[in-house]
C-alpha positions in Angstrom: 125.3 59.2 76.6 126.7 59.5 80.2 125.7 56.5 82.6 126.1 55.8 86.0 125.3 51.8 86.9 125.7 51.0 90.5 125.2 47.5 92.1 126.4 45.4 95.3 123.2 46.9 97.3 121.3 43.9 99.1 119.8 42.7 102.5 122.4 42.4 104.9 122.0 41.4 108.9 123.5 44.1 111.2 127.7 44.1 111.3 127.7 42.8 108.0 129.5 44.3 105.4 128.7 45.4 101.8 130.8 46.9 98.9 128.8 49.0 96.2 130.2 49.9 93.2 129.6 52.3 90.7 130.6 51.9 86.7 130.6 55.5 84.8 130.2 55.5 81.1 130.2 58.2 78.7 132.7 60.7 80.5 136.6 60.8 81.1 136.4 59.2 84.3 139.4 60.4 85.8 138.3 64.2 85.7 135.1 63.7 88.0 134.7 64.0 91.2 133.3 60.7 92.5 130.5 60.5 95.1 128.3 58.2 97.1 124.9 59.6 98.5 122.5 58.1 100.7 118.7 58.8 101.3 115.7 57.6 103.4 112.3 57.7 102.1 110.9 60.9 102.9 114.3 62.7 103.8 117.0 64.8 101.2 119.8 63.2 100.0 122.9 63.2 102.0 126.8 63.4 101.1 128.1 59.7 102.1 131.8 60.1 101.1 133.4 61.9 98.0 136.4 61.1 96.2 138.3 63.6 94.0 140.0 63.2 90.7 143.9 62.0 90.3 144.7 65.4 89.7 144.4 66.2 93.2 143.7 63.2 95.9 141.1 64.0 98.4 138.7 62.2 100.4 135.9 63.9 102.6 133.6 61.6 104.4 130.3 63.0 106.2 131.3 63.2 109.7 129.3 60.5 111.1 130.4 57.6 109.0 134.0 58.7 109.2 135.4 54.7 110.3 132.8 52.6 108.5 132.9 54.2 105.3 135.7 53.6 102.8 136.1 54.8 99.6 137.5 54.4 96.5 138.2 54.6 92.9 139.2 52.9 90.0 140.1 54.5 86.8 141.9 52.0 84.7 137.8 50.6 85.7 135.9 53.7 85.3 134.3 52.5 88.9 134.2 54.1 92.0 133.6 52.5 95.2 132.1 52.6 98.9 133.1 49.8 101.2 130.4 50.0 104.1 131.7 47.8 107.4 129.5 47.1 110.7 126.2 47.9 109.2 123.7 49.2 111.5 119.9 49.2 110.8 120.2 53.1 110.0 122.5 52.6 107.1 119.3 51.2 105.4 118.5 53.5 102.4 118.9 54.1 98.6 122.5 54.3 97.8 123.2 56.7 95.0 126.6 57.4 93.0 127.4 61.2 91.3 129.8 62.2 88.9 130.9 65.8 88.8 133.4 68.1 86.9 132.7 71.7 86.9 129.1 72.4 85.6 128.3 68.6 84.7 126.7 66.9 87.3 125.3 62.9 86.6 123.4 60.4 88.8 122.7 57.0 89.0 119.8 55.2 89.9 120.6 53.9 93.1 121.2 50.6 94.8 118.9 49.7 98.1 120.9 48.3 101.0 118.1 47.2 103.8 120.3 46.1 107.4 117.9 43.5 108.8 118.2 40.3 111.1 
């Protein structure tokens, strides 16, 4: 059974910083493409950042977080994960982590982050 668990989501004051994480169980971790999605009540899921397998190295990040956004993976882990720097009240939403290789496609079941002073 394929699982995606992410965590590190939380209330954070505006600049602050957060690190989410995502543990994948269930595949061969290392031949998915790992991303992070974002979305608002109300509004469609959008593309955060997306990290490709070690088969070929490749990072896109949606234009507008390019700078704040970091991501990574960890295979030896089975984790992938989004570093999010100088968070601004607009970064609040449900944070969700995909796995994908070919036709497979698996979700997890989010992680809020609310920015709030």
């Amino acid at each position: 059974q394929v699982q995606l668990v992410e965590s590190g989501g939380g209330l954070v004051q505006p600049g602050g910083s957060l690190r989410l994480s995502c543990t994948a169980s269930g595949v061969t971790f290392r031949r998915y493409v790992m991303s992070w999605y974002r979305q608002v009540p109300g509004k469609e899921r959008d593309l955060v950042a997306s990290i490709a397998t070690d088969f070929f190295v490749s990072i896109n990040y949606a234009d507008s977080e390019k700078g704040r956004f970091t991501i990574s993976r960890d295979n030896a882990k089975n984790t992938v994960y989004l570093q999010i720097n100088s968070l601004k009240p607009e970064d609040t939403a449900v944070y969700y982590c995909q796995a994908q290789s070919g036709p497979n496609e698996y979700w997890g079941q989010g992680t809020q982050v609310t920015v709030s002073s």
